[in-house]
NUTI-617807 format. One line per 8 residues: their letters; for each residue x, y, z of N, C-alpha, C. Coordinates in nm, 3 decimals, always signed. Each point is the difference from the previous one (the first is absolute). Example, Ala and Ser with C-alpha at 12.3 -4.5 7.8 and 13.67 -1.06 7.14 Angstrom:
BEGIN
AS) +1.319,-0.569,+0.780,-0.089,+0.119,+0.000,+0.090,+0.120,+0.000 | -0.035,+0.105,-0.072,+0.082,+0.119,+0.006,-0.077,+0.109,+0.073
This chain:
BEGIN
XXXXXXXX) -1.642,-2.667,-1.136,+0.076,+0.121,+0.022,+0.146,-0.025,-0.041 | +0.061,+0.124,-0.042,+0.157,-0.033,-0.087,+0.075,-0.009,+0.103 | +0.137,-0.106,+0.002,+0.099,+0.109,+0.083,+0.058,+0.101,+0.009 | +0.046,+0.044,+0.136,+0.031,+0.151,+0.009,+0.103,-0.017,-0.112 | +0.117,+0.118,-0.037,+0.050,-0.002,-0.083,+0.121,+0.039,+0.078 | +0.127,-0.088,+0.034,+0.106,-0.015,+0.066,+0.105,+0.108,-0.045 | +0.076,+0.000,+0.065,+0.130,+0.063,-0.011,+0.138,-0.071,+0.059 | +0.036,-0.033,-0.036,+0.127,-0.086,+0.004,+0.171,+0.030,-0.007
XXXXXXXX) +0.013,+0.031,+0.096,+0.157,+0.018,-0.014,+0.135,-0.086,+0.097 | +0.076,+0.030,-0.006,+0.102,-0.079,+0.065,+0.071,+0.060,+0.061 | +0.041,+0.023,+0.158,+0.062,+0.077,+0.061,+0.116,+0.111,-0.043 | +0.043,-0.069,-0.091,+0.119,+0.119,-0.080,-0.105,+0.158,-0.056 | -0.095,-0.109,-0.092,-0.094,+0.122,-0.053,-0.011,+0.103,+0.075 | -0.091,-0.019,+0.120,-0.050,+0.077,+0.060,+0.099,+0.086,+0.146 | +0.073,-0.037,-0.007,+0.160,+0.051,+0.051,+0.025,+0.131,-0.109 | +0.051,-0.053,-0.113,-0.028,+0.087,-0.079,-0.056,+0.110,-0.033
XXXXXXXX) -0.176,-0.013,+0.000,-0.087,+0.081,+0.012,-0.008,+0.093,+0.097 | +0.010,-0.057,+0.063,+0.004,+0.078,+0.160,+0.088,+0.130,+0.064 | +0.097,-0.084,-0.062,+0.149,+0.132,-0.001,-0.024,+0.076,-0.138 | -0.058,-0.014,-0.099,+0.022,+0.089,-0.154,-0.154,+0.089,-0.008 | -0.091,-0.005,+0.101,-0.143,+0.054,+0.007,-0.062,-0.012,+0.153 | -0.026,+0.116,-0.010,-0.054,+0.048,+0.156,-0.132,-0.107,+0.016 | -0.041,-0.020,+0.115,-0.119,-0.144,+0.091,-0.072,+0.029,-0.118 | -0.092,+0.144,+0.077,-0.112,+0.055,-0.065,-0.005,-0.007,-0.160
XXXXXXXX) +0.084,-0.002,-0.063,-0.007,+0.028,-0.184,-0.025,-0.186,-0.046 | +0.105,-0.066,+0.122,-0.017,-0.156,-0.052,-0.134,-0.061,+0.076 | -0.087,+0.077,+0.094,-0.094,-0.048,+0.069,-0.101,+0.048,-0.124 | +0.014,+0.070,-0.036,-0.133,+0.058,-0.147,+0.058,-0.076,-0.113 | +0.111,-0.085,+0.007,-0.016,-0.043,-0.170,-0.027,-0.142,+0.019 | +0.058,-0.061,+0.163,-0.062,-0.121,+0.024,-0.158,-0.026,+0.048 | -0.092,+0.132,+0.062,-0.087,+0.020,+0.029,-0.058,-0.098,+0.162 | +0.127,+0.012,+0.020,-0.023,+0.008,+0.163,+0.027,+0.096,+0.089
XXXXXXXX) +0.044,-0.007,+0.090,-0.008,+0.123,+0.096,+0.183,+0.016,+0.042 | +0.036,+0.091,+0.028,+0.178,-0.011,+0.060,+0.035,-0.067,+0.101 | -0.119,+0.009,+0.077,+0.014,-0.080,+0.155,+0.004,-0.149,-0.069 | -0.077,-0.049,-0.075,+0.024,-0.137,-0.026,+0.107,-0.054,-0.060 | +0.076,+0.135,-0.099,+0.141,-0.019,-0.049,+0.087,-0.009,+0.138 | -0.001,+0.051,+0.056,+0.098,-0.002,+0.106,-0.003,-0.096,+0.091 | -0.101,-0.047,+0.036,-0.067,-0.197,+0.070,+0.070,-0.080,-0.083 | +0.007,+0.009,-0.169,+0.010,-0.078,-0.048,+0.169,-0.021,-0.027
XXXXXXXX) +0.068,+0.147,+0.015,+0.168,+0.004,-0.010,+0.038,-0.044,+0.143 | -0.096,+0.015,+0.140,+0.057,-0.069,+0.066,-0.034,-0.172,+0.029 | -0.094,-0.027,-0.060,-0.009,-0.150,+0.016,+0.101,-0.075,-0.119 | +0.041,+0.053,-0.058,+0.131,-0.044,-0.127,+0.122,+0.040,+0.017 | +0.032,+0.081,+0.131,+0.132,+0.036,+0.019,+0.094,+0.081,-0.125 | -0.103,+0.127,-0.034,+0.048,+0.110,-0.051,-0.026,+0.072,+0.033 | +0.193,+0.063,+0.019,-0.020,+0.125,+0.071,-0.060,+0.117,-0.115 | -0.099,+0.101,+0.083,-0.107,+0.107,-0.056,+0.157,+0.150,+0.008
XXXXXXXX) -0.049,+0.084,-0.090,+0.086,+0.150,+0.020,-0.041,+0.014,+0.120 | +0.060,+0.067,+0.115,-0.038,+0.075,+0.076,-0.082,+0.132,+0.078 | -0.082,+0.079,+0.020,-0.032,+0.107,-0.036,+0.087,+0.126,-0.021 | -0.081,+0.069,-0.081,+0.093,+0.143,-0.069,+0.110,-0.086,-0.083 | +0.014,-0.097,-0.093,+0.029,-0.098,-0.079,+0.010,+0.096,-0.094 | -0.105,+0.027,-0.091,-0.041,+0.037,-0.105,+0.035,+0.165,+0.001 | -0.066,+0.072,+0.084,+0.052,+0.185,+0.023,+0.162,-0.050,-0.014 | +0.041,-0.058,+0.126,+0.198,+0.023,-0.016,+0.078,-0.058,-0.148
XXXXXXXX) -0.130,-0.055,-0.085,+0.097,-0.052,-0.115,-0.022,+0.130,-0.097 | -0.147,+0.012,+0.048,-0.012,+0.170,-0.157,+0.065,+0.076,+0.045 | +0.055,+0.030,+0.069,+0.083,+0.112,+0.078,+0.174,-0.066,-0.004 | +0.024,-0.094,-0.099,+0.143,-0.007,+0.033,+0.060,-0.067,+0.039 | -0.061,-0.046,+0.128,+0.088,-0.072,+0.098,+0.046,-0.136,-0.056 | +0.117,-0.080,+0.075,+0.009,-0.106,-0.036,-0.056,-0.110,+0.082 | -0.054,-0.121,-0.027,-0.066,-0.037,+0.069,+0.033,-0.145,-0.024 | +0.011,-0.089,+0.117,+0.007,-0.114,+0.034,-0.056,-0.114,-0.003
XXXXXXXX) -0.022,-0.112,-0.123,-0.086,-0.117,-0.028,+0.039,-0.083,+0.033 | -0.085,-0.055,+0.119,+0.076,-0.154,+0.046,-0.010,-0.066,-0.110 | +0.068,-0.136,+0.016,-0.028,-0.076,-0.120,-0.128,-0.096,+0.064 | -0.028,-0.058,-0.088,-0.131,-0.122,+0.085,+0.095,-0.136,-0.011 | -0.049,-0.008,+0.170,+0.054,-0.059,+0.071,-0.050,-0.194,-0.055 | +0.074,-0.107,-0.013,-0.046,-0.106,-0.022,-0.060,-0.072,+0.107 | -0.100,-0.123,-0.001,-0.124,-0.036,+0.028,+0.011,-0.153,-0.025 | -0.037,-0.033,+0.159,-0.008,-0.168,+0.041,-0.134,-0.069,-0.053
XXXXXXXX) -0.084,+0.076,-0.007,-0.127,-0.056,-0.046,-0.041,+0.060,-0.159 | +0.001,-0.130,-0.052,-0.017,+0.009,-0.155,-0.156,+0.039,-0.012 | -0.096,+0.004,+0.102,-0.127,+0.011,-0.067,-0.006,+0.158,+0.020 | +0.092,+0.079,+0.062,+0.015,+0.170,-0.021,+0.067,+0.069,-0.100 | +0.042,-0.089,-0.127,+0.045,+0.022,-0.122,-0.065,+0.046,-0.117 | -0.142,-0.035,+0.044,-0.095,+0.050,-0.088,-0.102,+0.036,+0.042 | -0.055,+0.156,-0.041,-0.131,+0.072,+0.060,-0.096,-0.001,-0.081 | -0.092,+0.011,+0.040,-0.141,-0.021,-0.091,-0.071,+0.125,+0.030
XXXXXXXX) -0.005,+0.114,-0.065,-0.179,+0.095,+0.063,-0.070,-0.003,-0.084 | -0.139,-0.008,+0.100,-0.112,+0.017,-0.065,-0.022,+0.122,+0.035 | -0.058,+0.112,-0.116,-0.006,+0.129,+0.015,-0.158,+0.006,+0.034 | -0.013,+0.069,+0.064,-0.116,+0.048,+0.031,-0.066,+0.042,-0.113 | -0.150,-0.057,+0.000,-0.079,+0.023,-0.084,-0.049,+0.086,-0.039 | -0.065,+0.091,+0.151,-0.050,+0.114,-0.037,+0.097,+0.135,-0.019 | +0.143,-0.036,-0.031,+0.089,+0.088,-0.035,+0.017,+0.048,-0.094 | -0.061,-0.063,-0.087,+0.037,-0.050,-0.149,-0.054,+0.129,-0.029
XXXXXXXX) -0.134,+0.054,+0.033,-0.032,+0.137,-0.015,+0.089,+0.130,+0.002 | +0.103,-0.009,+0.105,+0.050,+0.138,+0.048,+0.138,+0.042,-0.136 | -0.009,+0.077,+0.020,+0.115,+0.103,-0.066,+0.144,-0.022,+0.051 | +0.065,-0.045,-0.101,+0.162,-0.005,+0.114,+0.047,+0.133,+0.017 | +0.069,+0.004,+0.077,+0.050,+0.147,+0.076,+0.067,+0.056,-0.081 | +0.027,+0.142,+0.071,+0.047,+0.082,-0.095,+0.095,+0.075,+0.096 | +0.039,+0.142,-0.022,+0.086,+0.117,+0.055,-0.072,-0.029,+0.165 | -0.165,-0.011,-0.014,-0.089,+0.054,+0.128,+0.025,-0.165,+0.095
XXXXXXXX) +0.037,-0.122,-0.061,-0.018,-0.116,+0.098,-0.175,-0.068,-0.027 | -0.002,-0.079,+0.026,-0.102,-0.128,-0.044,-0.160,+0.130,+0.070 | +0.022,-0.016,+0.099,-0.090,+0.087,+0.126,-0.040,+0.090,-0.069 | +0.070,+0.129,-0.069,-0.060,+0.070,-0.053,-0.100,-0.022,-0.141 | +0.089,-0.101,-0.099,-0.064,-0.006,-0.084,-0.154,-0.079,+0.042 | +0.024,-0.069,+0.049,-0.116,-0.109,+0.062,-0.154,+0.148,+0.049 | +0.126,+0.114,+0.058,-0.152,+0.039,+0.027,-0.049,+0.157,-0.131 | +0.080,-0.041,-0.080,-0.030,+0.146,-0.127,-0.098,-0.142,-0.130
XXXXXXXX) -0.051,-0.084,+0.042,-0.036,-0.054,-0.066,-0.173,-0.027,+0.017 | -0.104,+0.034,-0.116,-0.086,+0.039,-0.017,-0.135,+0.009,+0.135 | +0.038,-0.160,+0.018,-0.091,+0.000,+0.111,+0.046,-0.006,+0.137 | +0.094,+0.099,+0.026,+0.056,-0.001,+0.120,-0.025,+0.151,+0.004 | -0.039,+0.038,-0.067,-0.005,+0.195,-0.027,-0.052,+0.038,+0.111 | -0.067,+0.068,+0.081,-0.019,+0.074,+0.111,-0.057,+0.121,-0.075 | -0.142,+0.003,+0.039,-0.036,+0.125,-0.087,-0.125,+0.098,+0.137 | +0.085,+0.143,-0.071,-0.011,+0.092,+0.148,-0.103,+0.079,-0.059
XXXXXXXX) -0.078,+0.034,+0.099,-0.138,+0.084,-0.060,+0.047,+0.130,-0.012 | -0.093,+0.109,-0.058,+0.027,+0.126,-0.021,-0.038,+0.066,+0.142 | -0.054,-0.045,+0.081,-0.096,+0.075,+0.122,+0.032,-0.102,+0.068 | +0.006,+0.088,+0.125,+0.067,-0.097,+0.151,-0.154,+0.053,+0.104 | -0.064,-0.143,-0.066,-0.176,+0.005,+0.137,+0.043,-0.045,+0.113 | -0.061,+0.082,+0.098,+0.010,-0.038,+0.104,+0.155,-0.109,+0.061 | +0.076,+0.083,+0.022,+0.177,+0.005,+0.039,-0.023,-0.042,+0.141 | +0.112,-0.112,+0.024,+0.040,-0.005,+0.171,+0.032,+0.154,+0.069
XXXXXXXX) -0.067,-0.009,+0.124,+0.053,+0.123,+0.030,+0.153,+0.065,+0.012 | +0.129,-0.133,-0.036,+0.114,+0.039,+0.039,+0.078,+0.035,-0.195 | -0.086,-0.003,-0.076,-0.038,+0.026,-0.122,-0.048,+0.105,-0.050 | -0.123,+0.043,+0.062,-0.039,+0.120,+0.022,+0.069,+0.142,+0.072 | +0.058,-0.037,+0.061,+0.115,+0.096,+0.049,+0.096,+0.014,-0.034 | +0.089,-0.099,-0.087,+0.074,-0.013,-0.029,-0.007,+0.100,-0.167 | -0.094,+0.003,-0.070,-0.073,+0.076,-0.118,+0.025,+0.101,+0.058 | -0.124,+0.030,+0.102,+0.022,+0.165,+0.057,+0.120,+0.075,+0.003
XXXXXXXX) +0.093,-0.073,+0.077,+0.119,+0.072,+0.015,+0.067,-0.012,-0.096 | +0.017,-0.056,-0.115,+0.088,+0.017,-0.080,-0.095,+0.095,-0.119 | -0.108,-0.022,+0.008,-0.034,+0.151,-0.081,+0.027,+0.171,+0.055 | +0.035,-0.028,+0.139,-0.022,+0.135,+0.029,+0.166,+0.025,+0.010 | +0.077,-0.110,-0.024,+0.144,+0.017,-0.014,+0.062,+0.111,-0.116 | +0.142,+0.020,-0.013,+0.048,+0.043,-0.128,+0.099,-0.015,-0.015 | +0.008,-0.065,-0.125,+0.170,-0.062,-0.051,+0.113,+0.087,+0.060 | +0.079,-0.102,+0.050,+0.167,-0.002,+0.024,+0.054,+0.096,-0.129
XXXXXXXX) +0.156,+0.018,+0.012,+0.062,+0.050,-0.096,+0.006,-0.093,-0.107 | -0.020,-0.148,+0.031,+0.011,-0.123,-0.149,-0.123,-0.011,-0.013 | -0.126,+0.051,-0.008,-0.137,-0.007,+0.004,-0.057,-0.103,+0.047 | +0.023,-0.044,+0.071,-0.024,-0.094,+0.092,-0.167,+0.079,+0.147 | -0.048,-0.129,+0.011,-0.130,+0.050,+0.138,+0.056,-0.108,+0.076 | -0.060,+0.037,+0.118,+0.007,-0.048,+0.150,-0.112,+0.012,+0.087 | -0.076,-0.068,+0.010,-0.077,+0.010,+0.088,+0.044,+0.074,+0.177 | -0.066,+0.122,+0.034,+0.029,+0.055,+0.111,-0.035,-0.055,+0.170
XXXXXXXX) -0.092,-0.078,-0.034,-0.088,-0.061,+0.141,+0.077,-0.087,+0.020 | +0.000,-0.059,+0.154,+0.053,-0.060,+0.068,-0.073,-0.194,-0.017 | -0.171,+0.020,-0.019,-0.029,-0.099,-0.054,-0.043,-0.033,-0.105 | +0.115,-0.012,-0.105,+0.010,-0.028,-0.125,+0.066,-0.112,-0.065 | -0.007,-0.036,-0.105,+0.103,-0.106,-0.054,+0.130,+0.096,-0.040 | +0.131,-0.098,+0.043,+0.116,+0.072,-0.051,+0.002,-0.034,-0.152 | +0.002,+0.152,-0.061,-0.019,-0.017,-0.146,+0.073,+0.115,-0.050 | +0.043,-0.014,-0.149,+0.081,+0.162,-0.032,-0.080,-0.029,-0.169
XX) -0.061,+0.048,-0.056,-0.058,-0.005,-0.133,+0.070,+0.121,-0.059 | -0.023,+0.030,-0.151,+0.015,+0.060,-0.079,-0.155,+0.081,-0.065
C-alpha cells in the first residue's frame, strides 16, 4: 500500500493561509475537515480569524491580525496533514459552503415520488388543510388546522 500523500507546511505558511482564506475553503483544498484546521492552529500556536472574520472584512470593516506569536518548541515549526482520503472525492466549496455542495452531488440526490402512499397521519392532515386553504396576498398557503405541520408553500 502507497503512502498517504502529505502536506507540509511551516507555521508561517499556514498563519498565512488562515488569515488570506476562510477554514472551510482551506479545509476542501487540504481535504480535511475545519475542526481539524483549527486543533491543528491551536496545537501550533496560531492565532485563527475570529468569528464574523470574513462577513466584517466583505463589508469594509477594518480588521485586526495578530501577528504569530513565537514558539519554545521547535518540533511545532512544522505541520504535516494527511488529508483525508475519502475526501479526495468531494467538490471544494463554493458561494453554498462544502455541506451544500457535498449534498447536490449525484449520489446524495434524494429522489421524491410523484404520489404520497399511505402518509403519517400528521401528513395527511397537514395535505388536507392546505388544499382546502387559499393563497395569501403573496400567493402563499397555510395550512388552517391546529394539527398540522407549520408550513407556508407556494
Amino acid at each position: 500500500m502507497a503512502d498517504p500523500i502529505r502536506i507540509r507546511l511551516t507555521r508561517q505558511e499556514l498563519y498565512e493561509k488562515v488569515w488570506s482564506t476562510p477554514c472551510i475553503k482551506l479545509a476542501a483544498e487540504f481535504r480535511i475537515s475545519d475542526v481539524l484546521i483549527g486543533k491543528i492552529c491551536a496545537k501550533h500556536q496560531i492565532p485563527k480569524p475570529p468569528p464574523g472574520y470574513w462577513a466584517k472584512l466583505a463589508h469594509g470593516a477594518a480588521m485586526i491580525r495578530p501577528p504569530l506569536p513565537s514558539i519554545d518548541d521547535p518540533s511545532l515549526a512544522f505541520i504535516e496533514i494527511t488529508p483525508d482520503a475519502g475526501a479526495s472525492q468531494k467538490i471544494p466549496p463554493g458561494e453554498g459552503g462544502l455541506k451544500h455542495l457535498e449534498e447536490s452531488l449525484p449520489e446524495n440526490k434524494i429522489v421524491v415520488g410523484q404520489s404520497l402512499d399511505d402518509p403519517r397521519p400528521l401528513i395527511r392532515a397537514t395535505r388536507r388543510s392546505l388544499r382546502a386553504a387559499s393563497p395569501d396576498s403573496d400567493g402563499f398557503c397555510s395550512p388552517g388546522a391546529k394539527e398540522c405541520l407549520n408550513v407556508r408553500v407556494s
